[in-house]
DRENLOKOL-398328 format. One record per residue (C-alpha): residue number from 1; residue in one letter; x, y, z. Coordinates in steps of 0.2 Angstrom, whole numbers, plus 5000, padded with zeros to 4 digits. Layout:
! DRENLOKOL-398328
NUM|A|X|Y|Z
...
This chain:
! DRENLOKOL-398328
1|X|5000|5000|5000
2|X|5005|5018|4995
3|X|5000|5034|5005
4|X|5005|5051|5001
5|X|5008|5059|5016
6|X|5003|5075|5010
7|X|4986|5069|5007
8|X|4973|5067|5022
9|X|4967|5049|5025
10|X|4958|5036|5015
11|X|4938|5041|5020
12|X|4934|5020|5026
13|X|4919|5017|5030
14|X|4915|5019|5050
15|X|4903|5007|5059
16|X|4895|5025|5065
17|X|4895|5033|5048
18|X|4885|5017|5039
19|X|4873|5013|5055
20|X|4867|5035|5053
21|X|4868|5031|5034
22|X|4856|5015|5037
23|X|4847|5026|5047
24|X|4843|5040|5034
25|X|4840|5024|5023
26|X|4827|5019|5033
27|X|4818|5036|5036
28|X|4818|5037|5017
29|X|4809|5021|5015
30|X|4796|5027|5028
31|X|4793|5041|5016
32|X|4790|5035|5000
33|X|4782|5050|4992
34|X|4796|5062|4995
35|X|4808|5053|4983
36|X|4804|5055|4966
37|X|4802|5041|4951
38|X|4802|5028|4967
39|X|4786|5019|4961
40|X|4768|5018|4966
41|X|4767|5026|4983
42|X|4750|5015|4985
43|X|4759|5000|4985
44|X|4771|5007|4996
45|X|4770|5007|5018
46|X|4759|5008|5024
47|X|4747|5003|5011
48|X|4744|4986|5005
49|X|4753|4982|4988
50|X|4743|4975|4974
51|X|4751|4959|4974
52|X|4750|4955|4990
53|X|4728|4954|4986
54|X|4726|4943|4974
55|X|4734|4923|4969
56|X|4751|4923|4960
57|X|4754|4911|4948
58|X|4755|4893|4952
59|X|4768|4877|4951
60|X|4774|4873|4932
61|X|4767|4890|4924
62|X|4787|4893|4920
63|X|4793|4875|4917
64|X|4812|4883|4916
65|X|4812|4900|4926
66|X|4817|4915|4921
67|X|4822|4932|4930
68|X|4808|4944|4934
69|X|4802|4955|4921
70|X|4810|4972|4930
71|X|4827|4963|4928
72|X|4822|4965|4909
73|X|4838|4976|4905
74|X|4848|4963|4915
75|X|4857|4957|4896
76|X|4870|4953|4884
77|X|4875|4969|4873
78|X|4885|4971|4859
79|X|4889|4986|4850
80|X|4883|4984|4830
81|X|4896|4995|4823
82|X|4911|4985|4830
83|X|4910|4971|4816
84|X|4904|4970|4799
85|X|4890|4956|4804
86|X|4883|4948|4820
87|X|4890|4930|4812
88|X|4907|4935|4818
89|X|4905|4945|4832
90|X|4903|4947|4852
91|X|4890|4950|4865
92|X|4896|4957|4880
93|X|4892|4951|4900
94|X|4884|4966|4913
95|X|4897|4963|4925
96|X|4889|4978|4930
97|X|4874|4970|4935
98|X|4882|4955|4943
99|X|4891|4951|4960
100|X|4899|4935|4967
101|X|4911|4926|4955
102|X|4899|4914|4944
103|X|4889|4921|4927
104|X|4873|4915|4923
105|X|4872|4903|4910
106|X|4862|4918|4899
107|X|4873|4932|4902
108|X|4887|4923|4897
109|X|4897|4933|4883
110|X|4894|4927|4868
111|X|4909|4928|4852
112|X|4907|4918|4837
113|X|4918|4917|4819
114|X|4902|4910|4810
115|X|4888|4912|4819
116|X|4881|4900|4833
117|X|4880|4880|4825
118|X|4864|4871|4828
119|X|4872|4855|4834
120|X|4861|4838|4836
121|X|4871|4827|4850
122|X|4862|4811|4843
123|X|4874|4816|4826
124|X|4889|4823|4835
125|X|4906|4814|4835
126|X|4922|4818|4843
127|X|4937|4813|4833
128|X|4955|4811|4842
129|X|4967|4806|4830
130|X|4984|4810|4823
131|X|5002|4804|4831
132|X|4989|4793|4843
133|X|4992|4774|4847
134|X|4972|4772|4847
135|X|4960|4784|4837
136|X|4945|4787|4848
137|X|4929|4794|4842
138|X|4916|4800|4853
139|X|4898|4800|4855
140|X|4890|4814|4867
141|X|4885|4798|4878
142|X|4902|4792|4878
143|X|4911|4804|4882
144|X|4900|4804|4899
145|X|4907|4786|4904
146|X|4924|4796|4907
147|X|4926|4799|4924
148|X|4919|4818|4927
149|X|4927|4834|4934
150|X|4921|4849|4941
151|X|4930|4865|4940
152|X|4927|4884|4943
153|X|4936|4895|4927
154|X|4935|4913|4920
155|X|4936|4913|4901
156|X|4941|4930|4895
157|X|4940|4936|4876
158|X|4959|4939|4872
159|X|4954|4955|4863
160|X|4943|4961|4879
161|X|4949|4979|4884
162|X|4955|4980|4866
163|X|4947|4995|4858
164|X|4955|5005|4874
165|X|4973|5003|4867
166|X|4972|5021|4860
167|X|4962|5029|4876
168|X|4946|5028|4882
169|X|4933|5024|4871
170|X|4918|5015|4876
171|X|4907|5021|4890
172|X|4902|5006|4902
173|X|4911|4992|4911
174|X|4901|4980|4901
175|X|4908|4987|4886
176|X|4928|4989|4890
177|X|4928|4972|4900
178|X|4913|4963|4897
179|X|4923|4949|4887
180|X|4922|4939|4902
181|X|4912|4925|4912
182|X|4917|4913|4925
183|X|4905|4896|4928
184|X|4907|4881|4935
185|X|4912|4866|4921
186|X|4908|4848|4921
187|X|4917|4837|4911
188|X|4932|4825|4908
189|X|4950|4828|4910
190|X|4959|4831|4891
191|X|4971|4819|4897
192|X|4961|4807|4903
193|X|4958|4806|4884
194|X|4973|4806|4877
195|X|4978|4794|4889
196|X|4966|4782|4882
197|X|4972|4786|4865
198|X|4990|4785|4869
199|X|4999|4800|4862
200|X|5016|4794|4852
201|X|5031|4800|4860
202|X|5035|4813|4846
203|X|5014|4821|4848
204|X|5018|4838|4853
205|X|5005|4849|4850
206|X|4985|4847|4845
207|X|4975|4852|4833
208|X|4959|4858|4840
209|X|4944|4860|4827
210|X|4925|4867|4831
211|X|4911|4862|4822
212|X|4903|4877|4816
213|X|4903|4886|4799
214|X|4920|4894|4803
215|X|4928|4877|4808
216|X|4937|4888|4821
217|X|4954|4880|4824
218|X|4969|4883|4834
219|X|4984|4876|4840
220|X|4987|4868|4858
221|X|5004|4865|4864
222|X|5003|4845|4871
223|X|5011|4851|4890
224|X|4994|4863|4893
225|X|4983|4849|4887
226|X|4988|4837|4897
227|X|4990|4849|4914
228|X|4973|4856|4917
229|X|4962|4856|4901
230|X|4942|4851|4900
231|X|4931|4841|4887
232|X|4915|4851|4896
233|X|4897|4845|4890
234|X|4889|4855|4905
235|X|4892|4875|4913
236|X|4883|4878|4931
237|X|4876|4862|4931
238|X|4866|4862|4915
239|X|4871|4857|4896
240|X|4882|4870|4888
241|X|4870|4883|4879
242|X|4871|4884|4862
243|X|4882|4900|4860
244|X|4894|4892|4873
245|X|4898|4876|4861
246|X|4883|4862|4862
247|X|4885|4849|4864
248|X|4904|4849|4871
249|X|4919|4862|4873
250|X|4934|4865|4875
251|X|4941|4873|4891
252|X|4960|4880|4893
253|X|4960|4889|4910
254|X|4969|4905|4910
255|X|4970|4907|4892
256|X|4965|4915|4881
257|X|4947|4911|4874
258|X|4948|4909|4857
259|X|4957|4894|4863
260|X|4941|4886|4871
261|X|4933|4879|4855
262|X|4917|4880|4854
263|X|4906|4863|4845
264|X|4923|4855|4848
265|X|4923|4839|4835
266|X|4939|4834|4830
267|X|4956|4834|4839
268|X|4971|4830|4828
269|X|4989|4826|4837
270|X|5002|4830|4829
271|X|5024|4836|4831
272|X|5022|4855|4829
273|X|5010|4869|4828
274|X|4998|4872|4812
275|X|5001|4888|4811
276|X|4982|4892|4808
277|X|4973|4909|4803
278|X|4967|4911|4821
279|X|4985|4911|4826
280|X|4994|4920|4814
281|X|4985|4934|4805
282|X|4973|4934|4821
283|X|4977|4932|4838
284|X|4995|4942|4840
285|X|5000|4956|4845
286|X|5010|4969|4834
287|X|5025|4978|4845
288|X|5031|4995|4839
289|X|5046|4988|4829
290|X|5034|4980|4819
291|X|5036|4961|4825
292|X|5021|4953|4833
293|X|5021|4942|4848
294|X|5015|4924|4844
295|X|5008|4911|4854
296|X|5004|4923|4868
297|X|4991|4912|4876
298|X|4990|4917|4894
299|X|4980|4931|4900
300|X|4990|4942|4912
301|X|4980|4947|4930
302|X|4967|4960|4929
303|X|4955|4973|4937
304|X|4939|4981|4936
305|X|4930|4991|4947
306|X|4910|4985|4940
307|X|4902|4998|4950
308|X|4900|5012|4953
309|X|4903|5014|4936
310|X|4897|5021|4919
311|X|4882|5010|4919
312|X|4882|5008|4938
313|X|4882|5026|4944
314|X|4880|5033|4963
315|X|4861|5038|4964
316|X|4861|5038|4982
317|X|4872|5053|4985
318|X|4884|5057|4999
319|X|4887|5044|5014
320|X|4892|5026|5016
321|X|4897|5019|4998
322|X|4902|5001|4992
323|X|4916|4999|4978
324|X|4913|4983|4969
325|X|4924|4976|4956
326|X|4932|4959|4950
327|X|4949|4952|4948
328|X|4958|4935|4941
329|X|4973|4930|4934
330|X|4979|4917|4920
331|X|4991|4913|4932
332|X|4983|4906|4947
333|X|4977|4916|4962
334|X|4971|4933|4966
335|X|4984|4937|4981
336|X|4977|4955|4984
337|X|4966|4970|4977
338|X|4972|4989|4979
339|X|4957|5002|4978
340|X|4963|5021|4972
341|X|4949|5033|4973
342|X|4963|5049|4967
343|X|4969|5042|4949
344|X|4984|5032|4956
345|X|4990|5043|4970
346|X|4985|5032|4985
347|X|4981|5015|4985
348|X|4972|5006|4997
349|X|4969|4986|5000
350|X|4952|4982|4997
351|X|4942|4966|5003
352|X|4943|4948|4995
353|X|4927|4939|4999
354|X|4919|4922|4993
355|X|4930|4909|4987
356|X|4948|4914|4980
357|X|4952|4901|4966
358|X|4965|4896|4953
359|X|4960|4904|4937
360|X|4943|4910|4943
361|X|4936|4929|4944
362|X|4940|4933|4965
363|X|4926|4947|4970
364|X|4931|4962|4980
365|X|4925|4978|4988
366|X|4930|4993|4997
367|X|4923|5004|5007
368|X|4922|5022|5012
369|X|4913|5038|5015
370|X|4909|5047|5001
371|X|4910|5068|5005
372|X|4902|5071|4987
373|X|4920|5077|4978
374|X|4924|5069|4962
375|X|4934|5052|4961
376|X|4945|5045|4949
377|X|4942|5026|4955
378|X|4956|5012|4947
379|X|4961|4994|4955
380|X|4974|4985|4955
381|X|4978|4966|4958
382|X|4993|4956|4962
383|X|4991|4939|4960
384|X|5001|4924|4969
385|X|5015|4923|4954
386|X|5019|4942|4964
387|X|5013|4951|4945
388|X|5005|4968|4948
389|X|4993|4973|4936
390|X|4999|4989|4926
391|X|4993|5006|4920
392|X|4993|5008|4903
393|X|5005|5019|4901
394|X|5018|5006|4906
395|X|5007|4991|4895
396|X|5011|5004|4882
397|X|5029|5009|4884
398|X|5032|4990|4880
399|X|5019|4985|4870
400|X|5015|5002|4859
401|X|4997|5009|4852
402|X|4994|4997|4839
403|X|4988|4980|4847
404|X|4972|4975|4849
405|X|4975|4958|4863
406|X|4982|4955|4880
407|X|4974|4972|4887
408|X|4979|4972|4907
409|X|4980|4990|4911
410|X|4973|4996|4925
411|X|4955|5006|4924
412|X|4950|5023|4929
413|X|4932|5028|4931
414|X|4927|5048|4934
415|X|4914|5049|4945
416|X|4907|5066|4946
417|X|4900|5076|4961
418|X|4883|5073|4953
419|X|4886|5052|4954
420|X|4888|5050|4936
421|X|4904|5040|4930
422|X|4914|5043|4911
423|X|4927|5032|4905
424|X|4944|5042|4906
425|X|4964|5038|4907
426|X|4975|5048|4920
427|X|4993|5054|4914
């Protein structure tokens, strides 16, 4: 933690200050008609609500449920000048709108290279072939005899964060880092696999191929594939939703996600990489001096604060406010989070709560008195490996203006006297 000693100290939040805040909470709920746009005063205390007089609806009306009609802007996103069609494009998550660690299933953000394949599991095979002792191939069914793990991941979009390379452009969380979703993934282990296929002593690297219109494909170095990576047919619990690769994906934790192939149908072993479009003229990352960085497949620790934020502004005025943000690392564990509320000048540790996992989002807050001055919020996250996230301007001095992947640098959010929040960079 930093301090300028010049500068008074860090306004935390006092067990006084949010009990008088609670307080002024309460009397505001007791007196409905004095705020303004908060609802239907008669269905507010004392009155009785309409709902609460007649029969709701009963069992089975909503075989599979669904959030409640206010949460209706509670979605995916994409901006429809970004890409020249919605076949190869992205949705983004409302981290915003989220807390804990794990995306639903429907929020999860969606990018595609050929829009999203309408796969029947009763016709899908997996193929393992190539340098292998024993060519396996797969029925959805099958694959389910293998012995199952579960496992907690973030997937993050190599290019998230990547129309910020320049400065800031787009106004919302959901928008500069909302290439990213964490769920729970059942499955079977990738070596368990190739295991049973027996991978010839000179099998070095995979060929992973989707099944969609794209036939997305990409090259997988054999030491990740047989450390931690996932054959998943299920997310949270459920089958993989369409956009998230039905019947069955592939899951790389802490890399990159255009490595997690999507309708994964076929994987070919083979002695060196294929040198693929999607890792070649896509997927690396043009220095200054012209070169590009290949096979840069792990995504470097990251920050964001989710709220307050462009999307997520302070409505409620002075007193007692919560920061909220996310965290994770390519690497393994989140260590710690730093919350700066003056652009970078002071940094202070903020709280880790719920689970802290290996390549998973890591939820934090922070919490302080807010006097009503302006803020220039930013986090920043160590992760175990000891890497410190960075600013830009230091991502930049080795990495130039002109990339598009691999974008780590710290955030800043503006938040005005008024509680509205703007996307801005600090010198």
């Amino acid at each position: 933690m930093s301090k300028d000693k010049s500068l008074p100290s860090a306004p935390r939040a006092s067990r006084r200050g949010f009990l008088t805040a609670a307080g002024g909470l309460a009397a505001t709920a007791l007196a409905p008609q004095a705020r303004a746009g908060a609802g239907n005063p008669a269905n507010q205390p004392p009155n009785v609500p309409e709902w609460t007089r007649t029969l709701g609806e009963g069992v089975a009306v909503r075989p599979y449920g669904k959030p409640s009609k206010f949460e209706k802007d509670v979605v995916r996103r994409d901006v429809e000048w970004l890409t020249a069609s919605r076949e190869s494009s992205v949705s983004f998550t409302p981290l915003h709108e989220l807390e804990g660690i794990i995306t639903p299933n429907g929020l999860c953000f969606e990018r595609h290279h050929g829009g999203v394949a309408d796969v029947d599991p009763a016709d899908h095979r997996l193929m393992i072939h190539g340098l292998v002792d024993r060519p396996l191939l797969l029925s959805l069914d099958e694959l389910k005899r293998y012995p199952r793990v579960n496992r907690i991941h973030f997937m993050e979009c190599a290019a998230n964060s990547g129309m910020e390379w320049r400065g800031a452009q787009l106004n919302g969380c959901q928008f500069t880092h909302g290439m990213i979703h964490c769920v729970q993934y059942t499955g079977v282990s990738l070596r368990t696999l190739l295991e049973e296929a027996g991978v010839k002593t000179n099998g070095k690297w995979l060929l992973v191929e989707g099944a969609d219109s794209a036939s997305m494909d990409r090259s997988l170095p054999i030491e990740k594939a047989l450390d931690d990576c996932i054959i998943a047919y299920k997310m949270n619990g459920e089958a993989l939703y369409p956009e998230q690769g039905y019947p069955m994906r592939l899951v790389v934790p802490g890399w990159q996600g255009n490595l997690w192939v999507k309708w994964l149908r076929r994987i070919k072993v083979g002695d060196q990489p294929w040198q693929t479009r999607e890792e070649t003229s896509k997927y690396t990352d043009l220095l200054p001096n012209g070169k590009a960085r290949r096979f840069t497949w792990a995504m470097d620790a990251k920050s964001v604060i989710t709220s307050p934020s462009p999307q997520a502004p302070i409505r409620h005025g002075k007193g007692f406010t919560i920061v909220s943000g996310l965290a994770w690392s390519g690497s393994g564990k989140v260590k710690r989070v730093d919350v700066s509320l003056d652009g970078g000048r002071n940094w202070w540790p903020a709280r880790l709560d719920g689970p802290v996992l290996d390549k998973a989002l890591t939820r934090f807050y922070y919490e302080f008195d807010w006097n009503g001055e302006p803020l220039l919020l930013q986090s920043r996250v160590q992760d175990e490996s000891g890497y410190v996230q960075p600013s830009k301007a230091e991502l930049r001095k080795v990495r130039g203006y002109n990339s598009i992947y691999h974008n780590n640098g710290i955030q800043t959010w503006h938040v005005q006297a008024n509680g509205e929040v703007e996307n801005v960079e600090v010198a």
